[in-house]
Structures are given as structure tokens and as C-alpha cells.
N, C-alpha and C positions, 0 to 999 in steps of 0.2 A: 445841382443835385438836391433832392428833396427825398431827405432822411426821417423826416415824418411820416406816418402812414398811421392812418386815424383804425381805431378798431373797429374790424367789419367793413373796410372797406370793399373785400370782394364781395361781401353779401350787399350792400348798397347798389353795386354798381350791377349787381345781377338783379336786383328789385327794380332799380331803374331799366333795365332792357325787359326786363317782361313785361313793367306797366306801359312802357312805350308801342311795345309789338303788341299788347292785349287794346290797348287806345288807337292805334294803326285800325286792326279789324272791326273793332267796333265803329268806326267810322266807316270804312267800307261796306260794311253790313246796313246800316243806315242810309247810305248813299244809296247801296243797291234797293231799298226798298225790303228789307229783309228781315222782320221782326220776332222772329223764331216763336215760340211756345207763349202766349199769352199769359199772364197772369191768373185769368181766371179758370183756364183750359186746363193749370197747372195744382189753383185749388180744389175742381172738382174732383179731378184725380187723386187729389189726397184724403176727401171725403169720402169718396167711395173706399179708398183702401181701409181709411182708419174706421169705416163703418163693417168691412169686411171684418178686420180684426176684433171688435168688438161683438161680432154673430158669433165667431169661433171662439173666443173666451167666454160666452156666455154657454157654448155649448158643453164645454170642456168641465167647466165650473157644475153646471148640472149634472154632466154624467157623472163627474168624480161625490157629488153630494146622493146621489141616489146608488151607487157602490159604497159608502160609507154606511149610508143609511142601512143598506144590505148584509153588510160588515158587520156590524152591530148588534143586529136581529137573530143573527144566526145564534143557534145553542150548541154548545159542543159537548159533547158527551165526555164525560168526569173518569177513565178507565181506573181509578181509586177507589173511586166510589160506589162500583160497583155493577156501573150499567153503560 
């Protein structure tokens, strides 16, 4: 009988079944011939996003500066003072 039991044993032996099952399919996906999403298929897709993001901040940024500019401009009449 073995009264030792190291810590984290169950998470050891759960890391080792999924790197196992995850090594499994990646070997059959390989065998099959089956390379999923290329690398560069996956950085144009991020180019295009983060250039999308960068049109909409930039548009955001302007409205909110030409509303401020608006904000500013305006005169508010003084009901103290008379007019």
C-alpha cells in the first residue's frame, strides 16, 4: 500500500490524459493530410480586423473632438445678467 500521494496528483494525471488525447489527434490530422487554418490565412485575418478597429477609433476620436469643439463654441446666455 502506497500512503504517499504527491500533490496534484490528480491534476498531473489529468494533464497527462489530455496532452496524450491532444498528441493522439494531432497525429491523425497529420496523417490525414489535414492542416487546418494556415498561419498566414490566420495573420491576414488579424490585419484586416485590427485595421478595421483602427478606422472605427479613428472615427469615434473625430466625432467626439468636433462635438467638443461644438461644446465649447456655444454661448449660453447669462439669465443674471440680464439677457
Amino acid at each position: 500500500m502506497n500512503t504517499f500521494a504527491p500533490p496534484g496528483g490528480d491534476a498531473i494525471r489529468y494533464l497527462n490524459t489530455f496532452l496524450t488525447a491532444h498528441a493522439a489527434r494531432l497525429r491523425a490530422a497529420l496523417a490525414g493530410k489535414d492542416r487546418g487554418a494556415s498561419a498566414v490565412e490566420l495573420a491576414v485575418i488579424t490585419a484586416v480586423l485590427v485595421g478595421l478597429a483602427v478606422a472605427i477609433l479613428v472615427i469615434v476620436v473625430n466625432f467626439a473632438n468636433k462635438q467638443g469643439t461644438a461644446i465649447t463654441n456655444t454661448n449660453v446666455p447669462n439669465p443674471a445678467g440680464g439677457g
